[in-house]
ROSE-4610 file (N, C-alpha, C; in Angstrom, 1 decimal, always signed):
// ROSE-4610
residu = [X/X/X/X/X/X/X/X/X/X/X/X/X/X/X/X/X/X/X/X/X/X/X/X/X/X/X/X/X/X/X/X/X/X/X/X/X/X/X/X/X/X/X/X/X/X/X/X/X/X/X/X/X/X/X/X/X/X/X/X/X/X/X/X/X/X/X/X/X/X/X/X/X/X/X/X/X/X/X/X/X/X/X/X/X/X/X/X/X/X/X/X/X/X/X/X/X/X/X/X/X/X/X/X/X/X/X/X/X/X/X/X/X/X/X/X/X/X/X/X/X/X/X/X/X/X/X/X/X/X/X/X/X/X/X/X/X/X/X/X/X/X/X/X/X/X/X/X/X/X/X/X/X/X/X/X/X/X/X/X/X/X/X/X/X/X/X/X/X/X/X/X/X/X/X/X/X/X/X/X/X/X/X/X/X/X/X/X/X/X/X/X/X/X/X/X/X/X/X/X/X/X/X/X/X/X/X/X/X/X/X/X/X/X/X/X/X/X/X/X/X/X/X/X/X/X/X/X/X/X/X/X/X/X/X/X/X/X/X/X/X/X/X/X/X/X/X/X/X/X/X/X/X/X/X/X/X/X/X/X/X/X/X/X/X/X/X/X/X/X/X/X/X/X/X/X/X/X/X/X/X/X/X/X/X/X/X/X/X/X/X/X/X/X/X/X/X/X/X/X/X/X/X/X/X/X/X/X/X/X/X/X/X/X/X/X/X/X/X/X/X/X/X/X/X/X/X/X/X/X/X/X/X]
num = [1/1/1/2/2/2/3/3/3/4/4/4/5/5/5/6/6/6/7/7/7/8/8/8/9/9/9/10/10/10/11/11/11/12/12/12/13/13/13/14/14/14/15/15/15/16/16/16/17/17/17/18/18/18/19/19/19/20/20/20/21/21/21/22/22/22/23/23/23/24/24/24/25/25/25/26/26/26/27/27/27/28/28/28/29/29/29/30/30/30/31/31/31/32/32/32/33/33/33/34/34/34/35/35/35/36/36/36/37/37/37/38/38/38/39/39/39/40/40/40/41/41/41/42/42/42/43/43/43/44/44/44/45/45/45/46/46/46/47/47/47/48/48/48/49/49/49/50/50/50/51/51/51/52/52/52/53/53/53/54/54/54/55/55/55/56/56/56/57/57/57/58/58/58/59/59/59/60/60/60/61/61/61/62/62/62/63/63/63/64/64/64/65/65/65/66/66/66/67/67/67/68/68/68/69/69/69/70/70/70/71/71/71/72/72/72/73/73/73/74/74/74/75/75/75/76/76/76/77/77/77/78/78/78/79/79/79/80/80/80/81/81/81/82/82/82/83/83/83/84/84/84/85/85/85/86/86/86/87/87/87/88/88/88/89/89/89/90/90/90/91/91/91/92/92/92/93/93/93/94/94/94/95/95/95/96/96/96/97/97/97/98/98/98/99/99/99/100/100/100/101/101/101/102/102/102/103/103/103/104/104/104/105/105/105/106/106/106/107/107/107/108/108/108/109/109/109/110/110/110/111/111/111]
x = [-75.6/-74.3/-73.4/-72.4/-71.5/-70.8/-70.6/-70.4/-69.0/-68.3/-66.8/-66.6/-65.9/-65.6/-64.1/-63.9/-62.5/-62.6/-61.5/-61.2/-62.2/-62.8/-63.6/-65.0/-65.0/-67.1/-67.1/-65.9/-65.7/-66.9/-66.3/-67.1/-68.7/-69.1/-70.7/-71.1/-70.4/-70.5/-70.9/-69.7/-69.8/-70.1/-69.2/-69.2/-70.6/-71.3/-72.4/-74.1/-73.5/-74.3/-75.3/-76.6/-77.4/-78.1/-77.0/-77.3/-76.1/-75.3/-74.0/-73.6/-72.1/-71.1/-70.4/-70.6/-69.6/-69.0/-67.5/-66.1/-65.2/-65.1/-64.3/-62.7/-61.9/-60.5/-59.9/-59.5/-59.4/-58.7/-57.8/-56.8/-57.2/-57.0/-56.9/-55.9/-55.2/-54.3/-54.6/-54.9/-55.3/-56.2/-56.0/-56.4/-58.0/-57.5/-58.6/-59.3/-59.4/-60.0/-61.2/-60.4/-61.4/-62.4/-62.1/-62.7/-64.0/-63.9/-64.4/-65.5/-65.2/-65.7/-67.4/-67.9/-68.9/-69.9/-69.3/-69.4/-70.2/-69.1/-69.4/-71.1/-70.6/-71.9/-73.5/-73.3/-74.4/-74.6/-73.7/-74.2/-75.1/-74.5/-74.7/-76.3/-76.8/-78.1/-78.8/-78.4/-79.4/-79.5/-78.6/-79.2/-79.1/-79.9/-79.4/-81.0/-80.4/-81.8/-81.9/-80.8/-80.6/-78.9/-78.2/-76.8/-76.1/-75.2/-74.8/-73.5/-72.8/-71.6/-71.0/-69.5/-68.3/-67.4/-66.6/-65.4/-64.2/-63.1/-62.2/-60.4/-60.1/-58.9/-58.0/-57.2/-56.3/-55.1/-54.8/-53.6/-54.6/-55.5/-55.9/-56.3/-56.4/-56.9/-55.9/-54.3/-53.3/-54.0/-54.6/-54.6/-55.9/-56.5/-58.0/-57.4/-56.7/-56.0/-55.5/-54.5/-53.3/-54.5/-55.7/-56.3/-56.9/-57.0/-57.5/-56.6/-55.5/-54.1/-54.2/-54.5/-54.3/-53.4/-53.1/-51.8/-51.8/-52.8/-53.2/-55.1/-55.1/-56.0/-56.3/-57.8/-58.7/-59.1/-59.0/-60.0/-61.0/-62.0/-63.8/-64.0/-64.8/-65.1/-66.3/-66.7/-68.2/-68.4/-68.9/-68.3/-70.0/-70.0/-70.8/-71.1/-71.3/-70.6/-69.8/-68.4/-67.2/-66.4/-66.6/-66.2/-66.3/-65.3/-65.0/-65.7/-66.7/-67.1/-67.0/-66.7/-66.5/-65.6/-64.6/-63.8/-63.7/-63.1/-62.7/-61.5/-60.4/-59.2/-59.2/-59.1/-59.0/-60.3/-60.1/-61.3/-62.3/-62.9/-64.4/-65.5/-66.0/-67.3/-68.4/-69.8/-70.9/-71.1/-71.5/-71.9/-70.6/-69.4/-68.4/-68.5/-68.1/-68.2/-69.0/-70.3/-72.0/-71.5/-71.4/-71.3/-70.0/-68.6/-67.6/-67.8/-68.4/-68.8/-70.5/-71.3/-72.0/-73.1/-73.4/-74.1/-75.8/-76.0/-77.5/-77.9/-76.9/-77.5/-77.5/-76.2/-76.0/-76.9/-77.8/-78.7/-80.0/-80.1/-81.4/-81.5/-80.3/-80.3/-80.1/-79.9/-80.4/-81.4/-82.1/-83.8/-84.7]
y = [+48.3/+48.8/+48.4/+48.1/+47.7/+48.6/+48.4/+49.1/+49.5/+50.3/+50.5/+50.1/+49.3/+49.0/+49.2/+49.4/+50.3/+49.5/+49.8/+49.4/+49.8/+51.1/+52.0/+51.4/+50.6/+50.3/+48.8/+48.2/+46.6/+46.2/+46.5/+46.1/+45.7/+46.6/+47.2/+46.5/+46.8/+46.7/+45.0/+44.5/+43.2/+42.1/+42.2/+41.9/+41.1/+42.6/+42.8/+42.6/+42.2/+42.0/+41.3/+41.3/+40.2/+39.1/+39.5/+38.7/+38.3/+36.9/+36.9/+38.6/+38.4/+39.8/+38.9/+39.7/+39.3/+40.0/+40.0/+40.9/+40.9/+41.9/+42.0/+42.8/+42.0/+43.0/+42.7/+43.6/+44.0/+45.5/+45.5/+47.0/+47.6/+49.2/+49.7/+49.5/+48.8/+48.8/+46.8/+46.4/+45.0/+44.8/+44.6/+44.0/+42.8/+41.8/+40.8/+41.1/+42.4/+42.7/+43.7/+45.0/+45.3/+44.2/+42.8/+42.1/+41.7/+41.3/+40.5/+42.0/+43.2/+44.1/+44.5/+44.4/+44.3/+43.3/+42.1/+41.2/+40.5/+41.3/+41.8/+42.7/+43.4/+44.4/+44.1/+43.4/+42.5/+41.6/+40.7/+40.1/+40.9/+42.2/+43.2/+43.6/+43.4/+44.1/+43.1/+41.9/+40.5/+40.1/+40.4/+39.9/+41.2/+41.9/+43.3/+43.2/+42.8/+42.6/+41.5/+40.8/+39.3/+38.9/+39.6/+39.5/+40.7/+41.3/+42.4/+42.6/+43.7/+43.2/+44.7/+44.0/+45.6/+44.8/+46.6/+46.0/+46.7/+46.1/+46.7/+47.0/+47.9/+48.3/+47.9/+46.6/+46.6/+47.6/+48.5/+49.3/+50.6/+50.4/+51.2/+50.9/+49.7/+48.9/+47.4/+48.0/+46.8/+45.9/+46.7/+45.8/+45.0/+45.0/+44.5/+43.4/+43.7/+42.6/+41.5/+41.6/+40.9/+39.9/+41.1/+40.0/+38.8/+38.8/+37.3/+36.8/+37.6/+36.7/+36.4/+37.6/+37.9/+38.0/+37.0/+37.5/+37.6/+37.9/+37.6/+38.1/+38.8/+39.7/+39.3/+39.1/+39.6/+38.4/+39.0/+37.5/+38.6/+37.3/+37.3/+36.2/+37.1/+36.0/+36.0/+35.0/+35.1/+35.1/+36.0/+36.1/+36.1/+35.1/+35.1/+35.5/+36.3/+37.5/+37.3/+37.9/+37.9/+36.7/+35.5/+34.7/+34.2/+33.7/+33.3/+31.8/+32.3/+30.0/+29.3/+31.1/+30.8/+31.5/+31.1/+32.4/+31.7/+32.4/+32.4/+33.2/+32.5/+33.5/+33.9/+34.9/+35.2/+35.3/+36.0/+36.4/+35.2/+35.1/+34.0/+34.6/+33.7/+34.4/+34.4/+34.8/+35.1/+33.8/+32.7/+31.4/+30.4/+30.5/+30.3/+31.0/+31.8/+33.1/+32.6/+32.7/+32.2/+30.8/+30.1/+28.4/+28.7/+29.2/+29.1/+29.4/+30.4/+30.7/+30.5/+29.5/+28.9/+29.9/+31.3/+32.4/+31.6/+30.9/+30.7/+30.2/+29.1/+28.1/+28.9/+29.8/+31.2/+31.6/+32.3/+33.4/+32.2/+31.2/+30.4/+30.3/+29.6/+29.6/+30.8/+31.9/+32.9/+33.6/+33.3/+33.5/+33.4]
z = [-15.3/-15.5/-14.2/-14.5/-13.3/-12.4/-11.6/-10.2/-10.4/-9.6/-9.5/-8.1/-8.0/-6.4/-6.1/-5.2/-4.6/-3.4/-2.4/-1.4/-0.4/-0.7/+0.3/+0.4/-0.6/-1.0/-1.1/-0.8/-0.8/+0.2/+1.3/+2.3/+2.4/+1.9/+1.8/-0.1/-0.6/-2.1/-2.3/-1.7/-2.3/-1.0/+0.7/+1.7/+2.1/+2.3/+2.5/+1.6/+0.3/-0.7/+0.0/-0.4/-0.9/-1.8/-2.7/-4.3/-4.1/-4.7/-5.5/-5.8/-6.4/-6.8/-7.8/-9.2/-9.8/-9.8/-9.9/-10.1/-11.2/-11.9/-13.0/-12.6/-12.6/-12.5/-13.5/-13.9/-14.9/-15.1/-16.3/-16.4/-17.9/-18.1/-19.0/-20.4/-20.1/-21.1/-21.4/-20.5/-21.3/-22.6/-23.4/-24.1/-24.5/-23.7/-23.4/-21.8/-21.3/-20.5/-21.3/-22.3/-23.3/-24.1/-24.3/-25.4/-24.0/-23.2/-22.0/-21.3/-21.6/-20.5/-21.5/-22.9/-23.0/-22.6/-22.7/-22.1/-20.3/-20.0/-18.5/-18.2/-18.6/-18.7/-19.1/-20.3/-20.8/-19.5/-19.2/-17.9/-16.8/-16.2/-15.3/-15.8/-17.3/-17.5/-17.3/-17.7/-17.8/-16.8/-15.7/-14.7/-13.1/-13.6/-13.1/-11.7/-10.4/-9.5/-8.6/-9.4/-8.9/-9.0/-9.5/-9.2/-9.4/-8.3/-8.2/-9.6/-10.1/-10.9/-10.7/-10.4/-10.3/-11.3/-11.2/-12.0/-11.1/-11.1/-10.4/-10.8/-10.9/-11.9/-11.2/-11.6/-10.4/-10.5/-11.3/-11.5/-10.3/-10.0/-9.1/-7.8/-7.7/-6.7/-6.1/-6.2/-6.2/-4.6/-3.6/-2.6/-3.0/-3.6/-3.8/-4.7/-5.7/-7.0/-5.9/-4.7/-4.4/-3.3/-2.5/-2.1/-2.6/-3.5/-4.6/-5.0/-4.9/-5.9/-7.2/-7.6/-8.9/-9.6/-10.5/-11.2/-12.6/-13.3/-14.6/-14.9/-15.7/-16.0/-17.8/-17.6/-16.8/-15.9/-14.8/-13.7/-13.2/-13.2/-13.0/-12.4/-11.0/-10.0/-9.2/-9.1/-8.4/-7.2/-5.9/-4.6/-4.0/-3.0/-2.4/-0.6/-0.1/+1.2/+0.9/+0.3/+0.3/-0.3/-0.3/-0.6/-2.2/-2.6/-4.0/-3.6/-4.5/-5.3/-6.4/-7.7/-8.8/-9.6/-10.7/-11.0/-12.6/-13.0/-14.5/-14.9/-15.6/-15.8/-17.7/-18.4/-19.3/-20.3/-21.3/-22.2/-22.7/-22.3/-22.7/-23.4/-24.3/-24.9/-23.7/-23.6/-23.0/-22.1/-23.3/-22.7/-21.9/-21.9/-21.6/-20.1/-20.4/-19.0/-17.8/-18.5/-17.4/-16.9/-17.8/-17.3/-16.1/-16.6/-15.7/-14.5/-14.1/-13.0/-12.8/-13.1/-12.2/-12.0/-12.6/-12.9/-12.6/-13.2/-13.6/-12.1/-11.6/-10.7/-8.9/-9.4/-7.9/-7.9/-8.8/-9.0/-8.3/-8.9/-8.6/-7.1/-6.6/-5.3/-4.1/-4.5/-3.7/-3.9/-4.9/-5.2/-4.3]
């Protein structure tokens, strides 16, 4: 199940990780953030041990949205200590999603 990450738990949450972090920001009233957020989660169980996953509202979290430079939801991004290596903008199916961001080969190499 995916994490909620806030400004408060950034640090530690994702910063600090030991696995890759995937990141979902994403809003309640979107649309193709609902179609994308089972999606998400299914990722979060399949690979639940070996890659961390949050989700982050940006209507609740505008400083966390603006630091990625977000301007279009849903963006998903793959962060490794902190750093973006992979991202994806808008609703993708499963296998789309995984390949965009590089999921399989992140996960192998911090194995």
């Amino acid at each position: 199940m995916p994490l909620e990450i806030t400004k408060a738990n950034y640090q530690t949450q994702v910063v600090e990780s030991d696995v890759p972090v995937v990141l979902d920001l994403w809003a309640a009233w979107c649309g193709p953030c609902r179609m994308v957020g089972p999606i998400v989660d299914e990722i979060a169980d399949e690979y639940a041990g070996r890659l961390k996953v949050g989700k982050v509202d940006v209507d609740a979290e505008p400083e966390l949205a603006a630091r990625f430079g977000v301007s279009s939801i849903p963006t998903i991004l793959l962060l490794e200590r902190g750093q973006v290596v992979a991202s994806a903008i808008g609703a993708r199916p499963k296998p789309q999603l995984v390949a965009a961001l590089e999921i399989e080969q992140r996960v192998a190499e911090a194995a």
